[in-house]
Steps between C-alpha positions, in 0.01 A plus 500: 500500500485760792116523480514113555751480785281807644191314408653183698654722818150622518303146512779360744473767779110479457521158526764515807218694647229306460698232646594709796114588518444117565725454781316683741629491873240372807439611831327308765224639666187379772172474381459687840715827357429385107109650652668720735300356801165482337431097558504244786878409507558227317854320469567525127737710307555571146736671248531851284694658335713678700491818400104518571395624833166517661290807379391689759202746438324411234105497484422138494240349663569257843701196461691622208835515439785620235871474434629716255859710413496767797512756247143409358311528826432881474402484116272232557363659789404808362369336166346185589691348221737233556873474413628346140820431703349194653295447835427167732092534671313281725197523691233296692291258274163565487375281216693214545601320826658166601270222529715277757328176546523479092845622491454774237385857411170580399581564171720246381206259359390743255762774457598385143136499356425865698804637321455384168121601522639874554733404197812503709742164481640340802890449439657355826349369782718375809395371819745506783524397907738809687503331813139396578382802281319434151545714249395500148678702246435580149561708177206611267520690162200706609380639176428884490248722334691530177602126443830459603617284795668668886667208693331518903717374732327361827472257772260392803651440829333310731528683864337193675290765670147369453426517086707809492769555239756777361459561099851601405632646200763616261503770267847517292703789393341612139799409316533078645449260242273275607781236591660765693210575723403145530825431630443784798144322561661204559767631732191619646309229561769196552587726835175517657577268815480482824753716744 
């Protein structure tokens, strides 16, 4: 009987957890400081979680960004390997842009066939208006080297600049269900509008 009610005591503070893990708290940031100055200005915003900040000092090339828990900037910076505690990243598109007299990204018309040619599967797709401002979001189970499936969090945001767009991305903590981190993402991308 005590192994059970220990047994039980164990599952409901891991599950108490887990539940706590879900609920994570937002910040609202620029795009302007969300790339720390590195873009036109453009008048969008977006959420994070709010413990992330920007990390300053890492290697990456021009036009990239990350978020990440403050105390992860220095590991990642002298290892090149990025956190399992979570990180938000966005950069400037190069590969796809926003075709405005067609209303659309470059890759929408054949993003499902391209993915499941590289034997990945394309699980939500969401197209959304933030103020004048497409942007295309989506969630793939990206298949790695080994078989199993990674869920990729990421959007396009249209900066109206030209055919220019920002890629954006999520990466959740390492131990998020996948409902848990989908529910960030969407945090994420439902607050993408206009300032």
């Amino acid at each position: 009987m005590i192994s059970f009610l220990r047994a039980a005591t164990i599952l409901a503070m891991l599950a108490a957890a887990s539940l706590h893990a879900a609920e994570v708290e937002m910040k609202t940031v620029s795009i302007d400081d969300f790339f720390a100055g590195q873009l036109q200005p453009l008048p969008l915003k977006l959420d994070v979680p709010k413990d992330y900040v920007h990390a300053k000092g890492l290697e990456v090339d021009e036009g990239y960004t990350y978020w990440m828990l403050p105390k992860e900037i220095k590991p990642v910076a002298e290892s090149g390997d990025l956190p399992k505690t979570g990180y938000v990243w966005g950069k400037i598109s190069l590969d796809v842009g926003w075709l405005a007299e067609q209303k659309k990204f470059s890759h929408e018309d054949d993003l499902k066939a391209q993915l499941a040619a590289a034997g990945h599967q394309l699980a939500v797709q969401k197209r959304r208006d933030a103020g004048g401002f497409a942007v295309f979001a989506s969630i793939v189970n990206f298949k790695l080297e080994d078989g199993s499936r990674r869920p990729v969090y990421s959007a396009y945001i249209a900066t109206n600049i030209e055919s220019n767009c920002i890629y954006l991305s999520y990466s959740p903590p390492a131990d998020f269900s996948a409902a848990q981190a989908a529910k960030v993402w969407d945090k994420i991308v439902e607050s993408i509008s206009k300032k």
